[in-house]
N, C-alpha and C positions, 0 to 999 in steps of 0.2 A: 545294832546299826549305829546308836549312837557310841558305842563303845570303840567303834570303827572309827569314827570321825573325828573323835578327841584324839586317840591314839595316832591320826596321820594328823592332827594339827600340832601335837607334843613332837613328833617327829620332825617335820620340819622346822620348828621353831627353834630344834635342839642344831639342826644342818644351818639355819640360819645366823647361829650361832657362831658356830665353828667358820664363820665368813666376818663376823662381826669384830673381832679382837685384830686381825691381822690386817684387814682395810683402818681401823682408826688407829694402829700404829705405822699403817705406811701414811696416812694420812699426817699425821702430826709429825711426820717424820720430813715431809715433804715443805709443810709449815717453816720448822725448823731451820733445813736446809736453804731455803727463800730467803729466812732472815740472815742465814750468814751469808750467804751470795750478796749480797747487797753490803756488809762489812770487808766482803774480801773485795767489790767491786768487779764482782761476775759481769760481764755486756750481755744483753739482749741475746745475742747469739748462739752464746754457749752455756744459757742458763738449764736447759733441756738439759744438754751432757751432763749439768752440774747437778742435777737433780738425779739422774740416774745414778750416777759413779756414788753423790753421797746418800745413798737409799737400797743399796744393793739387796742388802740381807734382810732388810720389808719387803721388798718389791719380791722377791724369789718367793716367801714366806705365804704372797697374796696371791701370787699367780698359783702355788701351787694350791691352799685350799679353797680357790675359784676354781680348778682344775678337777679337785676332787669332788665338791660340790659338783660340776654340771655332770660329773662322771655318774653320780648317784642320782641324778635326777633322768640318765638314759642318754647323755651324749657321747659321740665317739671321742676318742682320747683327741685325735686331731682336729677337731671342731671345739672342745673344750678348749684346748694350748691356743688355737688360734682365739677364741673368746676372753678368754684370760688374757691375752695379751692384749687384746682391744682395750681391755679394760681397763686396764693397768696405763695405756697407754692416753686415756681419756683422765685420769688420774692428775697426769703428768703433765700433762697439757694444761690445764687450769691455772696453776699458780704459773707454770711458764709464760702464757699468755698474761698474765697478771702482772708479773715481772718485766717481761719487753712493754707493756704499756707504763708502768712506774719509772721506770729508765727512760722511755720517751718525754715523757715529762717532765724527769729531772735534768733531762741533759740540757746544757746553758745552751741559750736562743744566739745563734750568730749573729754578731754585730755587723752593720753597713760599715764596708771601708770608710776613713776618715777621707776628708775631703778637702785639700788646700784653699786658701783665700783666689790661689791664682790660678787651681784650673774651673774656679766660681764664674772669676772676672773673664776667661780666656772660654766660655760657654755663650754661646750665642741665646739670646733671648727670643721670646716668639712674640710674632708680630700679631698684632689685633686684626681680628678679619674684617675684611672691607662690606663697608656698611650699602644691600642693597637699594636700591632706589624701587623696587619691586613689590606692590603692594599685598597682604594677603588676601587670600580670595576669604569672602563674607562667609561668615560659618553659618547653616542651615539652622531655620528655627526649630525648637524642642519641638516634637509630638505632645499632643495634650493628655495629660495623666490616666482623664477618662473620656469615655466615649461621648460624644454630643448626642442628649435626648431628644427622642424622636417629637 
């Protein structure tokens, strides 16, 4: 019994494996890719596409032994491709997300139009409100903090 139970933790650990090599190379692949988008001056927009087109041959690499993995663990082929692809696609989205917000940031803050001396003076000013003669009404005493003893 115990010989059972080693034997499927050696096992999986061996499948978990074969997951492990090709996710930390698409990952640092994606790293990568990030930092030259930001040298080539990628926009927020098309940082996504920039990440797929330069990751192709990780990204195929991870889908498939994410594919083969759920394959081995009892899923259908098309529940796997669709899985792998989620996951690949959550992947992707991190540094992308990451990227349109560093972009958001960097991009320079719009300046207020300059504004001539003479459409300053040709600006009508606002008038002081007129002071009423209306008294206010008396504000209510406090309630007392504690109860009056009996």
């Amino acid at each position: 019994m115990i010989g059972l139970l080693i034997a499927s933790a050696i096992n999986l650990a061996g499948l978990q494996a074969s997951i492990t090599a090709p996710t930390t190379a698409f990952r640092s692949c994606l790293r990568e890719a990030a930092a030259k988008a930001k040298t080539d001056k990628v926009t927020g927009d098309g940082i996504e596409a920039y990440l797929r087109s330069a990751c192709t041959g990780s990204m195929g690499s991870l889908k498939e032994a994410l594919i083969e993995f759920r394959l081995k663990n009892g899923m259908t082929r098309k529940a796997a491709a669709s899985d792998a692809e989620m996951t690949v696609n959550d992947y992707v989205s991190t540094p992308a997300d990451n990227y349109k917000f560093m972009a958001s940031q960097d991009a320079p803050k719009s300046q207020a139009p300059a504004v001539s001396s003479a459409t300053v003076a040709s600006t009508p000013k606002p008038q002081a409100p007129a002071v009423s003669s209306v008294t206010p009404a008396p504000t209510p005493a406090s309630a007392p903090s504690q109860p009056p003893k009996p």
